[in-house]
C-alpha positions in Angstrom: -7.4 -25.1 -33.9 -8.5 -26.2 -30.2 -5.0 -27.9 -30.2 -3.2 -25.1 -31.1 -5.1 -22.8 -28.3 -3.9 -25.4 -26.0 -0.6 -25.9 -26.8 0.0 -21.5 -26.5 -2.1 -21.5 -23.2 0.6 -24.5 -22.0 3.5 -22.9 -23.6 3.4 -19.1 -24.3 1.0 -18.0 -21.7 2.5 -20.5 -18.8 -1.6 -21.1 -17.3 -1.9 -24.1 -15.0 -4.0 -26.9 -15.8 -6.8 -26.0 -14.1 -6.8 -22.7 -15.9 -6.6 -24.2 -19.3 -9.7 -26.2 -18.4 -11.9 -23.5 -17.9 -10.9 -22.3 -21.2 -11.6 -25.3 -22.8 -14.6 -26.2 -21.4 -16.3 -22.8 -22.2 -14.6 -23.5 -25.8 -16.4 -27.3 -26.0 -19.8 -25.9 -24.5 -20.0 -23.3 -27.4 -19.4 -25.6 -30.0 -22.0 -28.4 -28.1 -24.9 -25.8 -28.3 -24.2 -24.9 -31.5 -23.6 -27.9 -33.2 -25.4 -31.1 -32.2 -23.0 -33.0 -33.6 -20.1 -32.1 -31.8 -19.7 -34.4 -29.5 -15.7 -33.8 -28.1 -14.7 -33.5 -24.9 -12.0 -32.5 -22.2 -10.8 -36.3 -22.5 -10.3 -35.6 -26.2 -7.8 -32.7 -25.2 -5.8 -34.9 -22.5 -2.6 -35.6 -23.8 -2.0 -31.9 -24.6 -2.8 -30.4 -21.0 0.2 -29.9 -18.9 0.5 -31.8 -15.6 -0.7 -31.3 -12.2 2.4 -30.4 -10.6 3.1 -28.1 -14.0 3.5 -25.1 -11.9 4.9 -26.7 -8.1 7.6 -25.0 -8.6 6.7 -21.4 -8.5 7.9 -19.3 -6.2 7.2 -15.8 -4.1 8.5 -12.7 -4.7 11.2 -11.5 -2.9 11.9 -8.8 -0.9 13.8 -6.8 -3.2 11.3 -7.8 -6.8 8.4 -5.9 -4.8 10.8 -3.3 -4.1 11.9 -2.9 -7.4 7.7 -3.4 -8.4 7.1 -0.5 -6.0 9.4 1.9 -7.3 7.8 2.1 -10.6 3.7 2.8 -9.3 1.8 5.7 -8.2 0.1 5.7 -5.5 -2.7 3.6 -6.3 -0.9 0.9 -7.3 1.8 1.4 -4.5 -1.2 0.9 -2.3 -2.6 -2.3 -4.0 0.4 -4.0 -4.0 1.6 -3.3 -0.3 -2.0 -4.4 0.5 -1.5 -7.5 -0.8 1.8 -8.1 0.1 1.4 -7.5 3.7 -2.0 -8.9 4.2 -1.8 -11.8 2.0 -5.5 -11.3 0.8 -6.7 -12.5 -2.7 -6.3 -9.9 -5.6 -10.5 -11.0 -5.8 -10.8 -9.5 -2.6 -9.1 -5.7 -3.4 -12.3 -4.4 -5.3 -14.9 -5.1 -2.7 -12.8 -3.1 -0.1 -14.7 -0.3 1.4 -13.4 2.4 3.4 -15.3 1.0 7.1 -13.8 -1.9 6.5 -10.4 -1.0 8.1 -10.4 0.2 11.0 -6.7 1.8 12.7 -4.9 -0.1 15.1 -2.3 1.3 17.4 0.2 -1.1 18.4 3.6 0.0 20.2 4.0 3.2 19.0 2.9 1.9 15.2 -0.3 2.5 13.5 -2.0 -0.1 11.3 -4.8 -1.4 10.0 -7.7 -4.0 10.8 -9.3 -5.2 7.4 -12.7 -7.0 6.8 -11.8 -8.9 3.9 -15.0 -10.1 2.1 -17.4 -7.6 4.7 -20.9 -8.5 4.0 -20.4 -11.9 3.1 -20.3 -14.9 4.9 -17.0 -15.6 4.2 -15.4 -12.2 5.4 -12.1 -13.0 8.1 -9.8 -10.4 9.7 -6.4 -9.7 8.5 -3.3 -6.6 9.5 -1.3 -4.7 7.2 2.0 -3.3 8.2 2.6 -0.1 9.3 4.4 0.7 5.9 1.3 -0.5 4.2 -0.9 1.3 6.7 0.7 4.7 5.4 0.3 3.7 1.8 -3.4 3.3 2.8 -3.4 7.0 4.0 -1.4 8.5 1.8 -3.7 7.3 -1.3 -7.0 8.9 1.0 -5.1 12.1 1.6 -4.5 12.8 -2.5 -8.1 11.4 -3.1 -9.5 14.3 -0.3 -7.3 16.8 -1.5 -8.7 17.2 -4.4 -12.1 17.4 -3.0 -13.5 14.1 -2.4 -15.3 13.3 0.8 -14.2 9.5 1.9 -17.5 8.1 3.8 -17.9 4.5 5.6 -19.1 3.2 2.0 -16.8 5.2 -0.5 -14.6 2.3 -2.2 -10.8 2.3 -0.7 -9.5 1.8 -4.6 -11.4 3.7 -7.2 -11.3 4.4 -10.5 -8.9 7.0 -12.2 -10.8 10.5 -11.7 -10.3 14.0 -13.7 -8.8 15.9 -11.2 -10.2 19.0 -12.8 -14.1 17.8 -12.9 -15.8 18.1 -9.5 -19.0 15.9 -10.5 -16.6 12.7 -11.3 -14.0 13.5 -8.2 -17.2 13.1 -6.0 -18.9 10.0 -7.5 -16.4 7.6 -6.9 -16.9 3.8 -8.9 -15.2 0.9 -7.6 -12.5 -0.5 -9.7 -13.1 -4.3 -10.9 -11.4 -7.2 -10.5 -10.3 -7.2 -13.8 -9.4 -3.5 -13.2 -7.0 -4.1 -10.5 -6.0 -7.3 -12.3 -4.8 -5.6 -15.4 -3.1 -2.9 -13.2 -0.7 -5.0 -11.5 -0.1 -6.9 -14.4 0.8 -3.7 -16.1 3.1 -2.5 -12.6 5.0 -6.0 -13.1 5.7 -5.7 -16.6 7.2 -2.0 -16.4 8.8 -2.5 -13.4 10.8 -6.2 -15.2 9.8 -8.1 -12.5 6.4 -10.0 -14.5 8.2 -13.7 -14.8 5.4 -16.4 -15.9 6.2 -19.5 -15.3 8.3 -18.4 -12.5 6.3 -16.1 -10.1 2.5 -16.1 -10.4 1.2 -12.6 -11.9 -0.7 -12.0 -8.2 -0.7 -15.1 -6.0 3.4 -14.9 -5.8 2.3 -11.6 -3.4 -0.1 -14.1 -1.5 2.6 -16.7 -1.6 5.5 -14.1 -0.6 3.1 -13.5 2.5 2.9 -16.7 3.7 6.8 -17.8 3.0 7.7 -14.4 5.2 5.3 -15.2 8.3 5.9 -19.1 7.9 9.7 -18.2 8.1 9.5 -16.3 11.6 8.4 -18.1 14.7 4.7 -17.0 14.1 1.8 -19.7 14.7 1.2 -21.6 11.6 -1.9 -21.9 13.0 -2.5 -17.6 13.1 -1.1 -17.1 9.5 -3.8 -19.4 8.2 -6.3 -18.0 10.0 -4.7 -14.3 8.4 -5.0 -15.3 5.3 -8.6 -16.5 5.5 -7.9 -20.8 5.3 -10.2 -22.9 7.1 -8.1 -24.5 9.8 -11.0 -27.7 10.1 -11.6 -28.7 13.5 -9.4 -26.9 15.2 -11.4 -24.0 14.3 -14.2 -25.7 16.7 -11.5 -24.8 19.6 -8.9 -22.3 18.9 -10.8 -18.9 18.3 -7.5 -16.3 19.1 -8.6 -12.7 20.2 -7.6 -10.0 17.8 -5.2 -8.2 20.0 -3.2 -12.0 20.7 -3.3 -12.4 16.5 -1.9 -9.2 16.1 0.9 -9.2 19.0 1.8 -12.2 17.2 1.6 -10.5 13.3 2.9 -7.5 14.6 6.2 -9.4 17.2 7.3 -11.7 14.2 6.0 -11.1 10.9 6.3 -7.3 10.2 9.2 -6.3 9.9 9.6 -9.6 7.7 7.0 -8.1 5.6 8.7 -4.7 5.4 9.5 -4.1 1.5 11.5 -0.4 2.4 14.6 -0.2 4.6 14.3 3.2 4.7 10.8 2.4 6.9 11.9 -0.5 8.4 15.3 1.5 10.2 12.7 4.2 11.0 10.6 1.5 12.5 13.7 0.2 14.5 14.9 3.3 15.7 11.3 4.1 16.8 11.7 0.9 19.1 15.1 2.1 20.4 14.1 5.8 21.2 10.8 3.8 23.2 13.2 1.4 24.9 16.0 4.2 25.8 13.2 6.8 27.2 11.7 3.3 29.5 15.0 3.1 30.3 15.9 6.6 31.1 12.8 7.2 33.3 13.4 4.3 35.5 17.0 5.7 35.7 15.6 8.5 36.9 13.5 6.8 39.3 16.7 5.2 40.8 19.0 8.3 40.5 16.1 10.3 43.1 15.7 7.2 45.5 19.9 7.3 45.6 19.3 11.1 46.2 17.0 10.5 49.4 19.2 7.3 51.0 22.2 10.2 50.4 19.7 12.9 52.5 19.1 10.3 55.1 22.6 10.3 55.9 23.4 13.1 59.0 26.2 13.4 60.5 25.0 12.8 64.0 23.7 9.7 62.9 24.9 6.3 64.7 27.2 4.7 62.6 25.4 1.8 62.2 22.6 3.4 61.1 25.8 5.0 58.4 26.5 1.8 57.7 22.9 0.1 57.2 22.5 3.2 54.5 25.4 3.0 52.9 24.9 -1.1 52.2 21.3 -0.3 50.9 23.2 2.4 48.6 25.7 -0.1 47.4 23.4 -2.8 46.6 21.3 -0.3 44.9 23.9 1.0 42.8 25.2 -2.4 42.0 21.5 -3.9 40.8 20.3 -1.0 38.8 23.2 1.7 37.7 26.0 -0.6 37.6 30.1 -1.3 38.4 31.2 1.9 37.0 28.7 4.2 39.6 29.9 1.8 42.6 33.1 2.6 42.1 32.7 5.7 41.6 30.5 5.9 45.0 33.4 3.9 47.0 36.3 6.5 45.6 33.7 9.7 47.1 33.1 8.0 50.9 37.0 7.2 51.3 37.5 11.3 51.0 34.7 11.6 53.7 
């Protein structure tokens, strides 16, 4: 019978080693304390355990799984799965969230979040979300308060399913479980087709997706470790980056990487275009009302040396900042003069 539970763990159910040795040392400790006799062990079992490297080869998500994963969840689950994708947190980690542990972040032009993952313990570390992620994150508050719930500091940032009709239960929020949030996604991969054991780990291939996306861009291994909460050993004696450098660095090379929508990752680029063209524009402008004065400065009772000192400092001008097109252009108006 213990065989048999084996072989369907190994087989059906796709569980690592490890996994199928918790399982069947809770099984062998129930059957020691209730039968002195029994005297079985893990060793017994051996030969029937999978390997160590049983499950090397599984892979992340991609890009276009979570997409697909994401077009099948409310919000909720949208949230959860963004969260995890983009922060590359444990799934153990969702249910302990609390609302004053993120905190909002601008960074050029793009709002995201801070999280304290594992606040008030002493293993909590500091991770960012992406700005797609970061609107998940709101737009998941905003249906919770529109139905009448006041979000405080210590109101849980993924709760339970409410009755949207009952006051008393839209106001006493519970925090979901671990197995809660477990069962959820599990549920989210399934509908969506994109559950593959074996292949991609229920929640860790969104852990692993995280760290193959930031690993892939030319961001400090160093930094993504430290993201996703790894002890870095002694280095961690010496290198202590400052938030803002860790997330110039997330935000530079591992965002957009950890985009899932195009549709927000083109509104993100354009946003970055329309920044750069209005830097560009104002110091256009800049140049256009210095030309304007050198132009003034030019009176016709002026020594033509002077003519000529201002009409260098125009061309030089023109050439460095506005270009061939507007020299020309310049050269074709003085030959009429």
């Amino acid at each position: 019978m213990i065989i048999d539970y084996i072989l369907y763990l190994r087989d059906v159910r796709k569980i690592s080693r490890g996994s199928i040795n918790v399982h069947l040392t809770a099984i062998l400790h129930f059957f020691t304390i209730n039968n002195d006799d029994f005297t079985l062990t893990t060793r017994n079992f051996k030969l029937h355990l999978p390997y160590d490297d049983y499950e090397s080869d599984n892979r992340s998500y991609t890009v276009e799984e979570i997409a697909q994963v994401i077009g099948s969840c409310d919000l909720r689950s949208k949230m959860m799965i963004l969260l995890t994708a983009s922060t590359g947190m444990r799934i153990g980690a969702l249910h302990s969230l609390q609302i004053s542990d993120l905190c909002k972040v601008e960074y050029d032009n793009s709002i995201v979040y801070r999280i304290n993952v594992y606040a008030r313990t002493h293993s909590h570390y500091y991770t960012y979300c992406t700005p797609e992620c970061a609107e998940a994150i709101d737009e998941y508050k905003k249906y919770r308060q529109r139905y009448g719930e006041k979000l405080t500091d210590k109101s849980p940032l993924i709760r339970e399913q409410f009755n949207v009709n009952n006051p008393f239960t839209i106001n006493s929020p519970k925090s979901i479980t671990w197995k809660g949030i477990e069962y959820i996604i599990d549920q989210t991969l399934k509908r969506s087709g994109v559950r593959k054991p074996g292949v991609v780990h229920m929640s860790h291939g969104l852990r692993k997706f995280f760290l193959t996306k930031c690993e892939g861009t030319s961001m400090k291994s160093i930094n993504v470790k430290i993201l996703l909460g790894h002890e870095i050993g002694v280095s961690g004696h010496y290198y202590r980056p400052a938030e803002s450098d860790l997330l110039e660095d997330y935000m530079i090379h591992a965002a957009d990487a950890l985009t899932i929508s195009d549709e927000h990752r083109l509104k993100d680029q354009i946003q970055q275009l329309e920044t750069k063209h209005s830097e560009e524009w104002g110091a256009l402008e800049e140049d256009v009302k210095e030309l304007k004065q050198l132009l003034d400065g030019i009176g016709d009772g002026d020594p033509a040396h002077k003519k000529k000192e201002l009409q260098y400092k125009i061309m030089k001008k023109l050439q460095n900042e506005v270009g061939y097109e507007l020299q020309r252009e310049y050269y074709e108006e003085q030959s009429k003069i």
